[in-house]
C-alpha positions as CSV (number, residue, x, y, z in Angstrom):
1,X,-40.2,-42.7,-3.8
2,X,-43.5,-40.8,-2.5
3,X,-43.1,-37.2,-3.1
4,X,-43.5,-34.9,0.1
5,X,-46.3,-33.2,1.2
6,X,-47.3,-29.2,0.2
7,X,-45.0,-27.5,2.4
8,X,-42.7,-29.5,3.9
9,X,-40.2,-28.0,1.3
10,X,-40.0,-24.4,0.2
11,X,-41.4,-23.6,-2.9
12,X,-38.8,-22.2,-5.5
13,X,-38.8,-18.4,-6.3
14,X,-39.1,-17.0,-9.5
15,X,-36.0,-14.6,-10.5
16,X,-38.8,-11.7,-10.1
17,X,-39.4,-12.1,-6.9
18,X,-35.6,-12.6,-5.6
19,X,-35.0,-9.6,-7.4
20,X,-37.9,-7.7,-5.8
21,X,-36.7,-9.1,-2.9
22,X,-33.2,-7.6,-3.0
23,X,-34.2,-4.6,-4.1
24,X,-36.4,-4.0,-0.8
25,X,-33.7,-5.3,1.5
26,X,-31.3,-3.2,-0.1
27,X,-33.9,0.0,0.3
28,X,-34.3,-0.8,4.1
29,X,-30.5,-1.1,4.8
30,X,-29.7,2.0,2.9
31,X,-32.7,4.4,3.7
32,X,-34.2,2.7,6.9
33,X,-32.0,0.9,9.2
34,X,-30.0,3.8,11.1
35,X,-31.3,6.6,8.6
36,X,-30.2,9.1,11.7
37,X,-26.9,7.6,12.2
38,X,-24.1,10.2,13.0
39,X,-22.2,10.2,10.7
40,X,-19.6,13.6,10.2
41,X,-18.3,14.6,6.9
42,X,-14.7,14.8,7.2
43,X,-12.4,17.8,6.3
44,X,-10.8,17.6,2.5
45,X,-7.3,16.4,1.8
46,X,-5.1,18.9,1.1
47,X,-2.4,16.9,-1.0
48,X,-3.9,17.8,-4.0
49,X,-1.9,19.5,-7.1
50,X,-3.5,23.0,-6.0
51,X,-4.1,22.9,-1.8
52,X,-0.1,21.4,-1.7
53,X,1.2,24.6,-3.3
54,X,-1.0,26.8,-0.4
55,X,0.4,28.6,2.5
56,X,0.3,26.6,6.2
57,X,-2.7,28.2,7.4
58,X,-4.2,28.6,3.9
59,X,-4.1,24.9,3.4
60,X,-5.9,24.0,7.0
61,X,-8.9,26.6,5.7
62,X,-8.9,25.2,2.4
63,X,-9.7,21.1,4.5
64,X,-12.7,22.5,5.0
65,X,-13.6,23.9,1.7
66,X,-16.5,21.1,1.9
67,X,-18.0,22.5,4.5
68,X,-18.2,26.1,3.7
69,X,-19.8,25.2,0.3
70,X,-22.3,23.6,1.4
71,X,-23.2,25.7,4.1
72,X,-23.2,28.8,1.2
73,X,-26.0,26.7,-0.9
74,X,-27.8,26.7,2.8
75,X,-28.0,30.4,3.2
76,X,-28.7,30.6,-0.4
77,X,-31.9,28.6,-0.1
78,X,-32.9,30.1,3.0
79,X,-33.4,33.5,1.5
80,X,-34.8,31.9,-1.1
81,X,-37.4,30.8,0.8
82,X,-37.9,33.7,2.6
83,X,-37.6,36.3,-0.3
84,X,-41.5,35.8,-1.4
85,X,-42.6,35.1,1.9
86,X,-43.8,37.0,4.4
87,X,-45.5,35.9,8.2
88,X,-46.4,32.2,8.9
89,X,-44.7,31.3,5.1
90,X,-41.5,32.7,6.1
91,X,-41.0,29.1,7.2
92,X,-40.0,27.8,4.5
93,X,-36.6,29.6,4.2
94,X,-35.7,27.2,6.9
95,X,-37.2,24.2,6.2
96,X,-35.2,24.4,3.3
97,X,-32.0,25.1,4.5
98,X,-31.9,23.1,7.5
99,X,-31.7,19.5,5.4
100,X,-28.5,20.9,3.5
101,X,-27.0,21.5,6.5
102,X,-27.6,18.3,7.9
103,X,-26.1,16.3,5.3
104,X,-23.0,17.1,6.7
105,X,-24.0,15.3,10.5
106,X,-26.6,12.5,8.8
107,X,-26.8,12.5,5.3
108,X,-29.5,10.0,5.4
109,X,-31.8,11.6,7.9
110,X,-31.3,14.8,5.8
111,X,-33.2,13.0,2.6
112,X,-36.0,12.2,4.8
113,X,-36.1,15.6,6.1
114,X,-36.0,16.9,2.8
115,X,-38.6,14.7,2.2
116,X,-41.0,15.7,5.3
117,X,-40.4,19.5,4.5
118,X,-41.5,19.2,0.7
119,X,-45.2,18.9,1.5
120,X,-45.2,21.0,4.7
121,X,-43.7,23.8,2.7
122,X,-46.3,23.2,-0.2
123,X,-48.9,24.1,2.7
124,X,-47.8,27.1,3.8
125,X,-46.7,28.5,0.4
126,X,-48.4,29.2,-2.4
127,X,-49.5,26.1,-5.7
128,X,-48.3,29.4,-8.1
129,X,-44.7,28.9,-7.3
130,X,-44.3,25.6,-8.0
131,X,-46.0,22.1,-7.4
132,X,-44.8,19.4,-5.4
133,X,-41.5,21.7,-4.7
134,X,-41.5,25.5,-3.8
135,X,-38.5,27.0,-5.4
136,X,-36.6,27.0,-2.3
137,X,-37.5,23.3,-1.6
138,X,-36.6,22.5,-5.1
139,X,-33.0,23.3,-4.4
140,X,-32.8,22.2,-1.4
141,X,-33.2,18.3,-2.3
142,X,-31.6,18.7,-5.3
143,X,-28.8,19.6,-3.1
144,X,-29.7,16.8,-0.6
145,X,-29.6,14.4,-3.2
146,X,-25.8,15.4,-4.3
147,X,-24.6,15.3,-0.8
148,X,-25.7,12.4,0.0
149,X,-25.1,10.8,-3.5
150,X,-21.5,12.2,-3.2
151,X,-21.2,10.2,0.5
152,X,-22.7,7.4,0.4
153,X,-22.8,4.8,-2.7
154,X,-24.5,4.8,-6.5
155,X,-26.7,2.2,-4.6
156,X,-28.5,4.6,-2.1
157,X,-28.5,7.4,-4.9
158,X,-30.7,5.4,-7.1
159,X,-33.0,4.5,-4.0
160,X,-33.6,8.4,-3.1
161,X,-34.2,8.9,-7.1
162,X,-36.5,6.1,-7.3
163,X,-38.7,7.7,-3.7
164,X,-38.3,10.9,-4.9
165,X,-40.4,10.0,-8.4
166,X,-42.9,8.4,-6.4
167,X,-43.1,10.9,-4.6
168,X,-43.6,13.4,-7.5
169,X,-46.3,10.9,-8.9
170,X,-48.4,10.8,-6.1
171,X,-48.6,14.5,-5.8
172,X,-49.2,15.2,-8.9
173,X,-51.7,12.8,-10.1
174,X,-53.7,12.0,-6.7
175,X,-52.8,15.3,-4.3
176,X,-52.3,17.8,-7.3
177,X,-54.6,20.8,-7.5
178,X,-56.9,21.3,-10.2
179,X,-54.9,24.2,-11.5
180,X,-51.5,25.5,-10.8
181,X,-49.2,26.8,-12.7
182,X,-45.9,25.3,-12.7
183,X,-44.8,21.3,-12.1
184,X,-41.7,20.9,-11.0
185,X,-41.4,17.3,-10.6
186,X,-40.0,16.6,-14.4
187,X,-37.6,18.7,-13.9
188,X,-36.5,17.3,-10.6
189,X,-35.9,14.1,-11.7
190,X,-34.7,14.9,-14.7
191,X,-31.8,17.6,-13.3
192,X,-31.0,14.9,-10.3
193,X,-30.7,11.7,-12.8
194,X,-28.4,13.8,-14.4
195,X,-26.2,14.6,-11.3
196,X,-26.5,11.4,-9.8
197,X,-25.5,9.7,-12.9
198,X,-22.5,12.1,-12.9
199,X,-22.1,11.2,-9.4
200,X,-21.8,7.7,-9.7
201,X,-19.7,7.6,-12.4
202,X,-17.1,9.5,-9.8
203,X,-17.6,7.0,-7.4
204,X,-16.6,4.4,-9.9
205,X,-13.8,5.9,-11.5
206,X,-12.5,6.4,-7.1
207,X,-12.8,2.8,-6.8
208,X,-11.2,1.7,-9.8
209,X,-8.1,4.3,-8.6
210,X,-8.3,2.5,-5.3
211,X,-8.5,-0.5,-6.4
212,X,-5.7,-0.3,-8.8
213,X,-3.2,1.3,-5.7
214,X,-4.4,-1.7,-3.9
215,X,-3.0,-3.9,-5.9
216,X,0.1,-1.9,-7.0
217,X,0.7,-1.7,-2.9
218,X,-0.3,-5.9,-2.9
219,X,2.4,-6.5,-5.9
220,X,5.1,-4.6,-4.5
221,X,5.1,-5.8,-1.5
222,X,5.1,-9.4,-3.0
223,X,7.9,-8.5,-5.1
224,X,9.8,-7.2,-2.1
225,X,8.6,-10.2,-0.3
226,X,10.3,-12.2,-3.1
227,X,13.0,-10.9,-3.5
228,X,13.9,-10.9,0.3
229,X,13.3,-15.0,-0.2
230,X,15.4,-15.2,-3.0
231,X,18.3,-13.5,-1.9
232,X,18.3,-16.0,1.5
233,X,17.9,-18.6,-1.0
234,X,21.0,-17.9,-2.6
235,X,22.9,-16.9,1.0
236,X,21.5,-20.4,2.0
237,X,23.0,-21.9,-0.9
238,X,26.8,-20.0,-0.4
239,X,26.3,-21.5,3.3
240,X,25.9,-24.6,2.2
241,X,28.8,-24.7,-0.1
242,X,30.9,-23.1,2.6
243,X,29.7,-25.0,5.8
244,X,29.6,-28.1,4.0
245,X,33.2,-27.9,2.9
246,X,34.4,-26.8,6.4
247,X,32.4,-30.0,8.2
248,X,34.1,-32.4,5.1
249,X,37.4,-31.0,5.7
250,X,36.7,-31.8,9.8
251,X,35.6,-35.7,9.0
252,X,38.3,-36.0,6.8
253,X,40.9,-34.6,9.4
254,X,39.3,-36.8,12.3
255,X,39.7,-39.8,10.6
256,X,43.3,-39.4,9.1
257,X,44.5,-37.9,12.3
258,X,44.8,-41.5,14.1
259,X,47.2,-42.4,11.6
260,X,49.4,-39.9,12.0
261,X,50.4,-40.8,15.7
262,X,52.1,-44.2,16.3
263,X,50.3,-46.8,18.6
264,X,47.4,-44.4,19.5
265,X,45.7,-44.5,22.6
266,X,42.5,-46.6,22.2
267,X,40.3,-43.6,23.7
268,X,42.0,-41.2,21.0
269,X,41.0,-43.5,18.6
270,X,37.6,-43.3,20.2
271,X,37.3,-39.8,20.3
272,X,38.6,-39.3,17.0
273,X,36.1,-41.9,15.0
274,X,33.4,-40.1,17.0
275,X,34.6,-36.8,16.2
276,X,34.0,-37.8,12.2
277,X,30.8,-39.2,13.1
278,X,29.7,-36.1,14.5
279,X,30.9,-34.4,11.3
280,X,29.3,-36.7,9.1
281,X,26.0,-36.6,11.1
282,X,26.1,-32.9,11.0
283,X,27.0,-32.9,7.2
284,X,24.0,-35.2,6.7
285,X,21.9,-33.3,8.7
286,X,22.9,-29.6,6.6
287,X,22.6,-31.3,3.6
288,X,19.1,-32.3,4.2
289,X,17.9,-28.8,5.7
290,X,19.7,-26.6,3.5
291,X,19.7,-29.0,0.3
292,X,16.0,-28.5,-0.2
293,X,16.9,-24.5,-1.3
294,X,18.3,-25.7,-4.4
295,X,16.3,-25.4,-7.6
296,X,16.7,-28.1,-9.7
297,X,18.7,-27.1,-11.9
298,X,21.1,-25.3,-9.4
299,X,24.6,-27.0,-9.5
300,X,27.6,-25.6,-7.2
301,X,30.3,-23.6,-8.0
302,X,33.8,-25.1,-9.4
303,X,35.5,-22.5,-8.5
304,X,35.9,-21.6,-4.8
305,X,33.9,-18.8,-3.0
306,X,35.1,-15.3,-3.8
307,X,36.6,-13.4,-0.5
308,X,37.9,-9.8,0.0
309,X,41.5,-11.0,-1.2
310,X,39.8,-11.3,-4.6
311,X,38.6,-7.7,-4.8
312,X,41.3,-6.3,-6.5
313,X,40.2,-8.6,-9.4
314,X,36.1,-7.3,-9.0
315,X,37.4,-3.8,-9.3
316,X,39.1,-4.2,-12.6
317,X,36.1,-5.3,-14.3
318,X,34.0,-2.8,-12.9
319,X,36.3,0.1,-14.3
320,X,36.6,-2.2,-17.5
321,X,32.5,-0.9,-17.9
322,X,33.8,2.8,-17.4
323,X,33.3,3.0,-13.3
324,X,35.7,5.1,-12.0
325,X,36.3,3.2,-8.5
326,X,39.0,3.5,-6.3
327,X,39.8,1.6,-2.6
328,X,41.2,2.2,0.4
329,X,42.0,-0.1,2.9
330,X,43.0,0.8,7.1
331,X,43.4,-0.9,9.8
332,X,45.6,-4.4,9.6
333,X,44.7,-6.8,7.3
334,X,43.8,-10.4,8.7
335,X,41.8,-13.7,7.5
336,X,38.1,-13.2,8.3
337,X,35.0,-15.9,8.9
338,X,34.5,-17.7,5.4
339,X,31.2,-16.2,5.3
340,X,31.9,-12.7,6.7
341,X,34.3,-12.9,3.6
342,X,31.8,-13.6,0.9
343,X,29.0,-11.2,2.3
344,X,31.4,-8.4,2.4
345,X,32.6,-9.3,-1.2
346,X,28.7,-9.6,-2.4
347,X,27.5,-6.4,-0.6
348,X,30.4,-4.5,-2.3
349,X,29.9,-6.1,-5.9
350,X,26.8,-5.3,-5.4
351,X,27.1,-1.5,-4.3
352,X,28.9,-1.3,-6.7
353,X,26.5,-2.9,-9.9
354,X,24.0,0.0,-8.5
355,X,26.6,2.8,-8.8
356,X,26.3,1.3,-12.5
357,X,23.0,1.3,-12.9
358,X,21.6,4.1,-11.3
359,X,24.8,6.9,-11.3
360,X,26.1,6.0,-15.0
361,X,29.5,7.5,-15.4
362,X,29.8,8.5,-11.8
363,X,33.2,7.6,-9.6
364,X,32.7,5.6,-6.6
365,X,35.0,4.9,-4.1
366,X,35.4,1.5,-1.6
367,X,36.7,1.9,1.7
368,X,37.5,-1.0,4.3
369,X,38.5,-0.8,7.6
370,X,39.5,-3.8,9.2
371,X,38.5,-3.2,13.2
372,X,39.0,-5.0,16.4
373,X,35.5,-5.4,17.0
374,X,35.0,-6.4,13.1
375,X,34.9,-5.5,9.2
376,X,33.9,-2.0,7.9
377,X,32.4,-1.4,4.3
378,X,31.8,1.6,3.5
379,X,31.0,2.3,-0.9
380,X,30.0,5.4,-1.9
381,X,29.3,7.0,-5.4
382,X,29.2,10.5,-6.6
383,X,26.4,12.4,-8.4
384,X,25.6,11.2,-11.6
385,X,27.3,13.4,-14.2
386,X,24.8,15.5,-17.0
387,X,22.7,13.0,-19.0
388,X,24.6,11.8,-22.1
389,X,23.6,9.1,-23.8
390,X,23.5,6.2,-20.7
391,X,20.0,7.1,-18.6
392,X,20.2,5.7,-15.4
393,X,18.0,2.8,-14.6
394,X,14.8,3.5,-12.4
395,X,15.4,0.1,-10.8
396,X,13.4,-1.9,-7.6
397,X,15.8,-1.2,-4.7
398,X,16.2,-5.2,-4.7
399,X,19.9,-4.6,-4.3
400,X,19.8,-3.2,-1.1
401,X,17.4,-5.2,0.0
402,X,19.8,-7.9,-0.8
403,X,22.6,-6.5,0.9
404,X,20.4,-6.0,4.1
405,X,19.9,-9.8,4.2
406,X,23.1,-10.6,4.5
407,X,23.8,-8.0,7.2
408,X,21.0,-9.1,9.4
409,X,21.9,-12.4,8.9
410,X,25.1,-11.8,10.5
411,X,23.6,-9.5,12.7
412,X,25.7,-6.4,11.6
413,X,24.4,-2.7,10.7
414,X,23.6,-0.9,7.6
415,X,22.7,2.2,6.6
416,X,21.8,3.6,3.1
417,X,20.9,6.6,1.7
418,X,21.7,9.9,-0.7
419,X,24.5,11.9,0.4
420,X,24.5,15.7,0.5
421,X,26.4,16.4,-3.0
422,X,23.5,13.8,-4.8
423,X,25.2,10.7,-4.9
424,X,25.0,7.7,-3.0
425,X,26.6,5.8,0.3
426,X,26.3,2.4,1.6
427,X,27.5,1.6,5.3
428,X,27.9,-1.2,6.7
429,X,29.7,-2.8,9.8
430,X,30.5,-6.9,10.1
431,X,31.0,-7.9,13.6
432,X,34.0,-10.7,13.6
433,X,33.9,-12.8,17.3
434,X,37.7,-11.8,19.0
435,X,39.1,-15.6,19.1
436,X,42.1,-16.7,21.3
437,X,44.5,-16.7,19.5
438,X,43.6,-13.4,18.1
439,X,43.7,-12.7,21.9
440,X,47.3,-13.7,22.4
């Protein structure tokens, strides 16, 4: 195979130069592209340990705490720069503090500034105070360089440090005077290495912090998320067993029924062999959809599903554990929906379990009120007594979240939340449909 010609394929790069390469790319973004971008700094939070204990109007001043400390370092550098001055070098004061005070509106174009008004203070001041950096100067982009260290990234910082020493170099080996007294630029870069190294260790502990409440906010959410799916899994699964028997129970009625009349109609007979197909079809058909919630190793009940008749029986062996727990039921007691039945015994079993775990040795009390419209729930716990030797639990809230799924699924109400004496109250409201013969 002939080898191609001298550039019809790019050469390969040495790791040098794709380093040199990124480094320069990442200098132009940082320093060059938008350097006089507006960019405001924003007021502080006041939700800290101190500012949260402050007054109202104390905690607005203190947002911009910020602001009024950097414009102090301004008017600190301005007199500096006007202290030894007099006339045309009275210039410098400003030149000084103007940069500090624009890191607030464009850090970026404040470094450059700082920059620019290095040498054009050097000219009008004197090479005895200090060379490449007057003392006023020499604050001023040591101050420069926090700010904008402090807002932008480790990154940029090391790109300002890096201009900053060539800077220094070329002033003091190719522009220096012959004789002065003082170089600054030593000291510059070693005082702003310092902060900038201090800096960006800040802005990599902030990151970590965020980082870590990102993914404390991504897990429980996804912990939430699960256990919302897991509790309709298992609802899905008591449907199944409770739909499944009711469509059986239909089949099996439709096809014993034409044997219960003598000589039947051939269209009942019809209608009742279509009847069970329909149920079987339908049985098939649930099975399929709702069969696939299963795990594996999930095998139904024996025993039939629990209902509000078998309450009596939960109670017991709740105040077996040492829950105090007492019921009251109004209104006249009647045979409910199957499944409005089992949620209402699962939300209050469950109530209940949390009164357990989180109020340990606290009474509770169940109230049920059967309504026209519906079912009523209503469980409610007092305040947890003094701690002995049972701590509460801290727990997930996955029990209410469970009982919520089993309300909306029925589209009923709920409520939850502490009561005024420090316990703890569950609402909650079934709607029932009014049938006819309910009617009559």
């Amino acid at each position: 195979m002939p080898t191609p010609p001298p550039g019809d394929e790019a050469k390969p790069r040495s790791p040098e130069f794709r380093i040199a390469a990124d480094a320069l790319r990442g200098l132009r973004q940082d320093l060059f592209h938008d350097a006089f971008a507006y960019h405001p700094l924003a007021r502080m939070s006041v939700d800290g340990p101190v500012t949260r204990r402050l007054p109202g109007r104390l905690r607005e001043y203190a947002a911009w705490t910020p602001h009024t400390l950097i414009t102090g370092i301004a008017v600190i550098t301005l007199f500096m720069g006007a202290v030894d001055n007099d006339g045309v070098a009275a210039m410098i004061g400003p030149l000084a503090a103007f940069p500090i005070l624009l890191t607030m509106l464009r850090p970026i174009g404040a470094f450059w500034l700082s920059m620019a008004a290095t040498p054009v203070s050097q000219v009008f001041g004197s090479t005895d105070d200090g060379w490449p950096w007057q003392p006023a100067n020499f604050a001023c982009h040591l101050t420069v360089l926090t700010v904008v260290a402090i807002r932008t990234r480790p990154r940029t910082a090391g790109y300002m440090w890096a201009l900053t020493a060539a800077y220094g170099f070329v002033a003091d080996v190719i522009l220096g005077p012959s004789y002065y007294y003082s170089d600054d630029t030593a000291p510059m870069l070693v005082f702003s290495a310092l902060i900038l190294l201090v800096v960006a260790i800040w802005h990599t502990r902030r990151e970590a912090r965020q980082e870590v409440t990102a993914q404390q906010t991504v897990t429980a959410h996804e912990r939430s998320r699960r256990t919302r799916l897991e509790e309709r899994t298992n609802i899905a699964r008591e449907l199944h067993d409770v739909v499944a028997h009711h469509m059986s129970v239909v089949a099996i009625q439709a096809e014993a029924a034409p044997y219960r009349v003598e000589n039947p109609p051939p269209e009942l007979e019809r209608a009742f062999a279509t009847i069970r197909e329909n149920a079987v079809a339908a049985l098939t058909e649930l099975r399929r959809v709702l069969g696939v919630v299963r795990a594996e190793d999930y095998e139904a009940p024996d025993a039939p599903q629990p209902t509000l008749a078998d309450l009596d029986g939960l109670l017991a062996n709740v105040r077996d554990t040492g829950l105090s727990v007492e019921k009251t039921v109004t209104g006249a007691v009647r045979a409910l929906p199957q499944g409005v039945e089992l949620s209402a015994y699962r939300i209050v079993q469950e109530a209940l379990s949390n009164s357990l775990r989180h109020a340990p040795g606290a009474s509770a009390r169940v109230e049920i009120a059967y309504v026209l419209g519906g079912l009523g729930l209503r469980i409610v716990n007092g305040p947890p007594p003094a701690p002995g030797l049972v701590k509460p639990s801290p727990g997930a809230g996955h029990g209410i979240t469970g009982m919520r799924e089993r309300v909306t699924m029925l589209n009923g109400e709920m409520t939850a939340g502490p009561t005024d004496d420090g316990g703890y109250e569950v609402t909650v409201f079934l709607p029932v449909a009014v049938t006819t013969e309910d009617a009559s």
